[in-house]
N, C-alpha and C positions, 0 to 999 in steps of 0.2 A: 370948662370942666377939667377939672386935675387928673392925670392919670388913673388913681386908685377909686374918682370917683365913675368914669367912667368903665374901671372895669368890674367893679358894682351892679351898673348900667346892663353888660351886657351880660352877664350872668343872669339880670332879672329877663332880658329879652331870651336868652338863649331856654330858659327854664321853661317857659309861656309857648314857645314855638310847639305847633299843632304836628304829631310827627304821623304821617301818612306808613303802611303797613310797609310799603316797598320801601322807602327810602333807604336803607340800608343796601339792599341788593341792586338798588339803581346805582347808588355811589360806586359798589363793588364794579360792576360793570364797567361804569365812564372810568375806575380806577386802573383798571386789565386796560381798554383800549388805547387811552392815552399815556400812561406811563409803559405798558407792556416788560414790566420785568422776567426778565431772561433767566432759565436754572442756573443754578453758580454765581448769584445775587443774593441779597440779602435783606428781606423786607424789613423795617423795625415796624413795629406797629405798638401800640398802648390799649388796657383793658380798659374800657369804657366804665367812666366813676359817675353817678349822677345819670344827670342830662347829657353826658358827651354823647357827640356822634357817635355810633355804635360799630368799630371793627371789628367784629366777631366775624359775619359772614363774609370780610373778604379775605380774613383771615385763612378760613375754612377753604375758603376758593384756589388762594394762595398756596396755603398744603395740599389741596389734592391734585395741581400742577407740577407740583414737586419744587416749590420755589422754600427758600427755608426762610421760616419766621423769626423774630427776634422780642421778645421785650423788654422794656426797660425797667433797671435795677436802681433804685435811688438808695443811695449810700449816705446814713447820716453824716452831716459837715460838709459833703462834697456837693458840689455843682456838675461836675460832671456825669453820667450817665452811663452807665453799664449795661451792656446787652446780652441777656439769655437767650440761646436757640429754644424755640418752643414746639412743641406736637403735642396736640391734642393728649386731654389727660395728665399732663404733667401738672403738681402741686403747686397749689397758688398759698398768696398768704398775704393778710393786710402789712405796707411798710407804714414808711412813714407817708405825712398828711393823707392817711388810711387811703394810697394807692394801693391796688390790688396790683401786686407782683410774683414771679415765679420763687418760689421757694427754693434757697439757696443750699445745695447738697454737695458732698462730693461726682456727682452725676451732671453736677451743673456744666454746660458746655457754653464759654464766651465766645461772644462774638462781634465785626468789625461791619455794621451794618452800611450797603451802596442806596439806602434809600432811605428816609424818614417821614413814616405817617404820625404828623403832629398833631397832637390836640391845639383847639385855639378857642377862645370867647368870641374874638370879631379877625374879621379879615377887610384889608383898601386892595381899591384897584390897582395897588405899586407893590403888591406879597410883603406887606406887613401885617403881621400880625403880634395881637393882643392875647397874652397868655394868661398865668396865673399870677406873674410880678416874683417867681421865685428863683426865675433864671436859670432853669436847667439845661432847659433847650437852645438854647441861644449858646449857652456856655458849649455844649454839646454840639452844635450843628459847628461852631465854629475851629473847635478841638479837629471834627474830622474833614471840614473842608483844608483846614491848613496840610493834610498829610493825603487826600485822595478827591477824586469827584465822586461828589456823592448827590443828592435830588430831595432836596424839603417838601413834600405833600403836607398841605393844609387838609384837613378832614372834617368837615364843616357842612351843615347846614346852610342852602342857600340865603336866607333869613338873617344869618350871621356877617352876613356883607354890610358896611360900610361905605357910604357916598362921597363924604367928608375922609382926608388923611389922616389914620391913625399916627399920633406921636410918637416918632422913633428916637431911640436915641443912639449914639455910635456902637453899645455893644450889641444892639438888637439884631437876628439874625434875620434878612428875606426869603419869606417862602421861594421857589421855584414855581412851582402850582398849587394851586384849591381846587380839589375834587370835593360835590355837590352831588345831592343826586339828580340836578337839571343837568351839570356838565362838567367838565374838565375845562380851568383857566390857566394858560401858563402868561408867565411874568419875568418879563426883560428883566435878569441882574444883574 
């Protein structure tokens, strides 16, 4: 199966997956315990399109610890990734491939996020992951590994695991962990 046919594949599995009421605030949870970001960190997180795993509520968690959130800004032509600090309330607005993103003001405040909650399709047992094929992330995780340490969280549906190696290729970035709402996985990279 070719790359683009299996990420096809997991879109239809990821779509079908039966989603339980808790699972969100279950992920939140295993997300606080095992990663435990610290105030003066920088969560990125992304607005749930579709079927994604839903960060809203650890969004929500994340703010009222006083940890400061971030989302990403997709800039047409670029692969890289921009991050808005976010609070509650602040204006969204569809971008492109009608991601929902923070709307861009003179108010707008950037920022250089220590952590990244990734969207993914499928996750292997080696923190590869299967994205959208549009390379932002990858361009992105790797942008800020070269200049800080920083922590790739997969965001994911236990379901979305993979038995079999996802196909990597050299520019593909490795997760760090996949946060579930069974558990938190970290991954030797």
């Amino acid at each position: 199966m070719n790359k683009e046919s299996f990420r096809q594949e997991a879109i239809r599995v990821r779509d079908n997956i039966e989603v339980a009421a808790d699972d969100a605030d279950s992920a939140a949870a295993n997300f606080l315990e095992a990663i435990a970001p610290q105030p003066g960190q920088v969560v990125a997180l992304y607005w749930p399109k579709g079927r994604e795993f839903d960060t809203l509520p650890l969004m929500h968690e994340l703010l009222q610890r006083g940890i400061t959130c971030a989302l990403p800004v997709i800039q047409k032509g670029e692969r890289l990734l921009k991050f808005s600090a976010y609070q509650d309330g602040n204006a969204m607005e569809e971008g492109p491939f009608k991601v929902i993103q923070p709307k861009i003001d003179e108010q707008t405040i950037w920022t250089d996020p220590d952590i990244f909650v990734v969207p993914l399709l499928a996750f292997d047992r080696h923190g590869n992951r299967m994205g959208y094929g549009m390379g932002h992330y990858d361009a992105t995780l790797k942008h800020y590994r070269a200049i800080k340490p920083v922590i790739a969280v997969g965001y994911a549906y236990g379901q979305q695991a993979v038995l079999f190696n996802l196909p990597a290729e050299p520019h593909d970035e490795k997760l760090d962990w996949v946060v579930t709402p069974q558990k938190a996985q970290r991954f030797k990279v």
